[in-house]
N, C-alpha and C positions, 0 to 999 in steps of 0.2 A: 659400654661403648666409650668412644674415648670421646676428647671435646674437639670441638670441627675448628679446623685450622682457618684463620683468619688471614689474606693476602695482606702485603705489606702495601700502602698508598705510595704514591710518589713523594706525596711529604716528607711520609717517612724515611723514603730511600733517601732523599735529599739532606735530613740529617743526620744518616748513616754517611754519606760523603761528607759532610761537613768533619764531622766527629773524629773520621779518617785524618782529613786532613791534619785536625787539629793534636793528630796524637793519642787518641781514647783507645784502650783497650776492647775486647770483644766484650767483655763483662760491663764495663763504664757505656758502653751502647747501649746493650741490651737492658741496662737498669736502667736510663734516661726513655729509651721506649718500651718499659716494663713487658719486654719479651725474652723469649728463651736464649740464651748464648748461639744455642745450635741455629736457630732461626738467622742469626746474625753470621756465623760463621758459613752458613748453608745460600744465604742471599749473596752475602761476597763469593764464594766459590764459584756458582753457577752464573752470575749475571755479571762476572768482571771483563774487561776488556783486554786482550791479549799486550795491546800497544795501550790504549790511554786510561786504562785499570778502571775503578770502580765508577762510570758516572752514573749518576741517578737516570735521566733521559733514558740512555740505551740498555738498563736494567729491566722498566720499566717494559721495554719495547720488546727485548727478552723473555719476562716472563709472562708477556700476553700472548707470544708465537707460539706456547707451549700449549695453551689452553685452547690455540685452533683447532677443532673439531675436522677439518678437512673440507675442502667445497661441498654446500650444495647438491653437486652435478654427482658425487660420487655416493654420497647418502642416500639419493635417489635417481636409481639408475633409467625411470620413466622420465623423470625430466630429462637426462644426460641427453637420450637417446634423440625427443624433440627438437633440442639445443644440436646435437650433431648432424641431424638430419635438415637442419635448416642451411647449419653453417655449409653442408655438402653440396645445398643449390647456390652458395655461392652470395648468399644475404653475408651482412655483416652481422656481429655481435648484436649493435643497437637494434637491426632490424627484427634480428632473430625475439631478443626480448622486448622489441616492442608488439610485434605481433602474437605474443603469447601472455600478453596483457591483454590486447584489445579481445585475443577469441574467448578468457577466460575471466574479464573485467577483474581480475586481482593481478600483483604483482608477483613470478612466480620468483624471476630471478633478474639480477641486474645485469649491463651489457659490462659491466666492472669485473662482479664474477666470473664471465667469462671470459675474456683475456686473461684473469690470474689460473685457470683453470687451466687454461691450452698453455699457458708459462711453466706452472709444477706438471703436467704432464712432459711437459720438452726433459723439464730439469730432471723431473723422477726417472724418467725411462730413457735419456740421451736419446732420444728417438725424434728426430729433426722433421719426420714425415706431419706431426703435429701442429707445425704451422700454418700449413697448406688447407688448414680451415678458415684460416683468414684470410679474408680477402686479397690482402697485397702482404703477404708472408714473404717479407725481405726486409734484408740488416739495415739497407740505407733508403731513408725516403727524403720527399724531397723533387724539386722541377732544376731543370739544368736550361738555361735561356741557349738560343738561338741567335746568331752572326747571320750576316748578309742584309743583301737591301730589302726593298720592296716593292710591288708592281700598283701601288697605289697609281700614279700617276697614268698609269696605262688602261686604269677601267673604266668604262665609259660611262657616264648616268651616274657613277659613286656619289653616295651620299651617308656621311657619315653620322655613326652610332650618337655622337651629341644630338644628332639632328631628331631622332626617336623618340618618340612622345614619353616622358617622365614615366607615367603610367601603366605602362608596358612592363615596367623594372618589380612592379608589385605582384605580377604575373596572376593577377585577377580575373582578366576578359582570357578566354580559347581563342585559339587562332592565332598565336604569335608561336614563330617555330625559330629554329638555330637548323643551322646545317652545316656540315663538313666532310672530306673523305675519311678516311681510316686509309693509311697505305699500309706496304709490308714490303722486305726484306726483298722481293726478286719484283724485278723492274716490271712497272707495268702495271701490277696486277694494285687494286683500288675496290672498296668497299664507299656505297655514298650514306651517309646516315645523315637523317634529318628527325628532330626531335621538337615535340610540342612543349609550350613552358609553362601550359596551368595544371597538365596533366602528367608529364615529365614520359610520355608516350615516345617509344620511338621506332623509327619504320629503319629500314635497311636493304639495301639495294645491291648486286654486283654490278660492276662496272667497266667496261671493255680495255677504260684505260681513262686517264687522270686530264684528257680534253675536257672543252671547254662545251662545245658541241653535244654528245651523250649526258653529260651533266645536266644540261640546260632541258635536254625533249625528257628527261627522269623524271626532275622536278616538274615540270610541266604534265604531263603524265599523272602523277599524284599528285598536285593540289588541285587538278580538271575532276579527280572524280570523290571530292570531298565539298560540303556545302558550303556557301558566303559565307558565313559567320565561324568556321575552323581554317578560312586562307583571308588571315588580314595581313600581319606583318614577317619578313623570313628579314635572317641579321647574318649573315657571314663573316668567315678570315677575309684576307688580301687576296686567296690564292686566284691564278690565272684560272682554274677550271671553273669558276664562278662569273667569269668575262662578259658571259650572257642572260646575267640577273636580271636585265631589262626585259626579257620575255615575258615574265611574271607579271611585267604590268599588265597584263592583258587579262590577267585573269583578277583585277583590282588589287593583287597585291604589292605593298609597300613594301622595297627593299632596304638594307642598311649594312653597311661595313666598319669592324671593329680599328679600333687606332691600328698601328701599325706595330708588330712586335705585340699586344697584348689580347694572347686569347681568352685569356681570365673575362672578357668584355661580355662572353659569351659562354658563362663557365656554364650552364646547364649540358650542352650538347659535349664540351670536356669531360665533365664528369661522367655523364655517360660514356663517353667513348674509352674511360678508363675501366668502368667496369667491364664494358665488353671485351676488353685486351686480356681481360683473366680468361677467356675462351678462346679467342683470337690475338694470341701473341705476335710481336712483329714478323719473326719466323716462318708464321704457318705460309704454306703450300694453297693457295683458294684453286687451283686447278685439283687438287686432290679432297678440297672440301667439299662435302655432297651438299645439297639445296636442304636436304631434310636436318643436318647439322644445324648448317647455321640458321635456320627458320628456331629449330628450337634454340637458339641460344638466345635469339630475339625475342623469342615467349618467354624465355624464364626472366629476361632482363623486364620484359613487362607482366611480369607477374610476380615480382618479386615488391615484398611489403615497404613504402618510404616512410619512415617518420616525418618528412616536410607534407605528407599526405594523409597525416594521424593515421599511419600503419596501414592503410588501403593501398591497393597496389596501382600502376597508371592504367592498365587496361580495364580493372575497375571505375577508377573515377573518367576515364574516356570512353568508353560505352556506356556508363550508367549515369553518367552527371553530363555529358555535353552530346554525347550519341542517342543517347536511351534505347542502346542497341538489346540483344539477350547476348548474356554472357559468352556463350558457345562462338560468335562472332571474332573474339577476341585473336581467334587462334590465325585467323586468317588475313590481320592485320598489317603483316608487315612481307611485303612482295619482295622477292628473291630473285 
């Protein structure tokens, strides 16, 4: 058998570029690192650069691409299929392996892995339909701000988000929620979601129309048939359909409104409302949306694994840690 070929170090490579520079023949190299000519002639062939010729670095990085085995996910086609099958409910990468951590207490794959995997699938097969396992499968991301004024001055009893007890921010105690609509595309039509922030639960409402009036008897509605200790504080936008936040005092809860111009004030109930756009784009039709739609779109968002919830899902830790409802309840959580 012959003798096992020994990769070249970066060292090394580095003074193979040197040597380069300096003039040395393939032979004068190869005797300075007591290797074979061909080794020297075979390293500058394969790992030179078209434009800036031989560096050590990108040799280096050359001929470690060669010795990649391939993802994980293709090796083992049981894992691939767990990992797709998560990515298809619409979890992220992280969540995907985070929760395939916590049901198997090992690590099986990284959420790194997979984004490079859904990348050599685009690149190997031009097949652009492989995005669309990611969550926000588009070229440009990124928030684009908003013009115009603001109806601050115009709502009555405002009291604003500095005013909110510090504490609140740690999202510790149950009973602190976010709310806001979701609109779309043909006038009128309005979604109300309102989101809890220790459990990241969130309920979802149709709405006859983006008043102040139907907003107000909604909310009221659902936080009358939940207990004292899950309706302490609700924090809102500007928006006018929230004009009647004062009604809530009645049911001992604290109201609050974010600055003006910054919904980040209240990123939990944004962030949700982005993942829900993966279902309910601005576009969508809700007169052609059925109840049984968007109910289930609402369960997969609450049942879907958070890492800020060590991979448990909210309808998990809001029926089992602040409800201590049975699971099965879960589904019927969020009124349509």
């Amino acid at each position: 058998m012959g003798q096992k070929y020994e990769q070249l170090s970066l060292e090394q490579r580095c003074t193979i570029a040197r040597y380069r520079q300096a003039g040395k023949t393939i032979r004068q190299i190869a005797a300075a690192l007591d290797r074979a000519p061909s080794t020297i002639t075979r390293e500058l062939q394969r790992n030179s650069g078209a434009q800036a010729g031989y560096q050590p670095a990108y040799a280096e990085q050359q001929a470690k691409s060669r010795h990649w085995r391939g993802s994980r996910l293709l090796r083992k086609p049981d894992l691939q299929q767990a990992v797709l099958k998560g990515l298809a409910q619409g979890w992220s990468p992280a969540q995907v392996a985070g929760r395939l951590k916590k049901e198997t207490r090992r690590r099986l794959i990284s959420y790194e892995s997979i984004y490079r995997f859904i990348d050599s699938q685009i690149r190997r097969t031009n097949d652009y339909s492989w995005r669309h396992y990611l969550p926000r499968g588009k070229s440009k991301r990124g928030w684009r701000g908003h013009k115009g004024g603001s109806p601050v001055d115009h709502i009555q009893d405002r009291v604003p988000i500095d005013r909110r007890p510090a504490y609140i921010h740690k999202r510790r105690q149950p009973g602190h929620w976010e709310a806001d609509l979701m609109l779309f595309a043909k006038y009128g039509q309005a979604v109300l979601v309102t989101h809890e922030r220790r459990s990241r639960l969130l309920f979802v409402c149709r709405q006859p129309n983006k008043a102040a009036e139907p907003v107000a008897k909604k909310l009221t509605d659902l936080f009358t048939s939940l207990p004292m200790p899950l309706r302490r504080t609700i924090t809102f936008d500007n928006g006018t359909e929230f004009a009647y936040h004062y009604r809530l005092h009645k049911l001992s809860m604290r109201t609050f409104f974010c600055d003006p111009h910054a919904p980040w004030q209240k990123g939990g109930i944004e962030n949700a409302i982005g993942r829900m756009r993966r279902g309910l784009p601005r576009k969508t039709d809700l007169a052609t949306l059925s109840n049984n739609r968007l109910l289930g779109l609402v369960r997969s968002y609450n049942h879907t694994p958070r890492k800020c919830l060590n991979y448990e899902t909210p309808a998990e830790v809001f029926c089992h840690k602040l409800l201590h409802l049975k699971r099965e309840s879960t589904y019927r959580l969020s009124p349509v």
